[in-house]
C-alpha positions in Angstrom: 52.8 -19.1 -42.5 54.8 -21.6 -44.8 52.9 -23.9 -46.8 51.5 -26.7 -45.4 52.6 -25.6 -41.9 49.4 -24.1 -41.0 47.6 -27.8 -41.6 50.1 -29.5 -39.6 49.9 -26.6 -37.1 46.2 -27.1 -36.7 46.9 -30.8 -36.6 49.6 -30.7 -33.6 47.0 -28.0 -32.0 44.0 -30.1 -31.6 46.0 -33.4 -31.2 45.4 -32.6 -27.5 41.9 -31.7 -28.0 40.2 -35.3 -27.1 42.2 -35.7 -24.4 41.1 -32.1 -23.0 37.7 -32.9 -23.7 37.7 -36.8 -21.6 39.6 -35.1 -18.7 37.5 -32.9 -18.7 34.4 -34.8 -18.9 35.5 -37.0 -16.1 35.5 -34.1 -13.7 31.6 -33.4 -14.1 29.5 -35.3 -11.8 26.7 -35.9 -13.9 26.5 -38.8 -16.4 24.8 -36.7 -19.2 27.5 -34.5 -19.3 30.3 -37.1 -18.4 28.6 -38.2 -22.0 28.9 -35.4 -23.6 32.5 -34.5 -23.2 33.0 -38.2 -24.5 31.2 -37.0 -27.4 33.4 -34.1 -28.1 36.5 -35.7 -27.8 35.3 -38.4 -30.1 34.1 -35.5 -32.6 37.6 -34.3 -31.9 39.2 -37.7 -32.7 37.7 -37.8 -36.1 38.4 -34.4 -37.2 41.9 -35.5 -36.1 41.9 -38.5 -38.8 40.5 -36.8 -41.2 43.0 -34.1 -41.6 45.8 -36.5 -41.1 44.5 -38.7 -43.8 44.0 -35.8 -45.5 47.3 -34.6 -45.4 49.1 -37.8 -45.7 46.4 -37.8 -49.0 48.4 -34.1 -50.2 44.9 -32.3 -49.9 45.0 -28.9 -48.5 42.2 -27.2 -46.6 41.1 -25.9 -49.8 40.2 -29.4 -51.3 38.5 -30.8 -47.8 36.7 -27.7 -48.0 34.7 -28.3 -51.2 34.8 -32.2 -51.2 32.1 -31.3 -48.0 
């Protein structure tokens, strides 16, 4: 893969992810896991800003990797 297309890759991959996740939730009838798809998609959400920040920021997956 080129560089810096597999972090945009993964970027424009799970871009869709929250969305996934609240449809998703909103097709299960109970509130707890209504809930609980809400909170993946908000996980999802933040992973999303962080690795746009983080790419915007010129840090590869390497550098996110140890700043954790």
């Amino acid at each position: 893969m080129a560089k810096g297309g597999g972090t945009q890759g993964t970027i424009h991959a799970r871009g869709h992810l929250h969305r996934f996740n609240i449809a998703e939730g909103n097709s299960r009838r109970s509130e707890k896991d209504k809930h609980r798809f809400m909170e993946f998609a908000l996980g999802s959400a933040f992973e999303l800003e962080t690795q746009t920040l983080a790419l915007q920021r010129g840090v590869g997956a390497e550098e996110q990797v140890k700043a954790c």
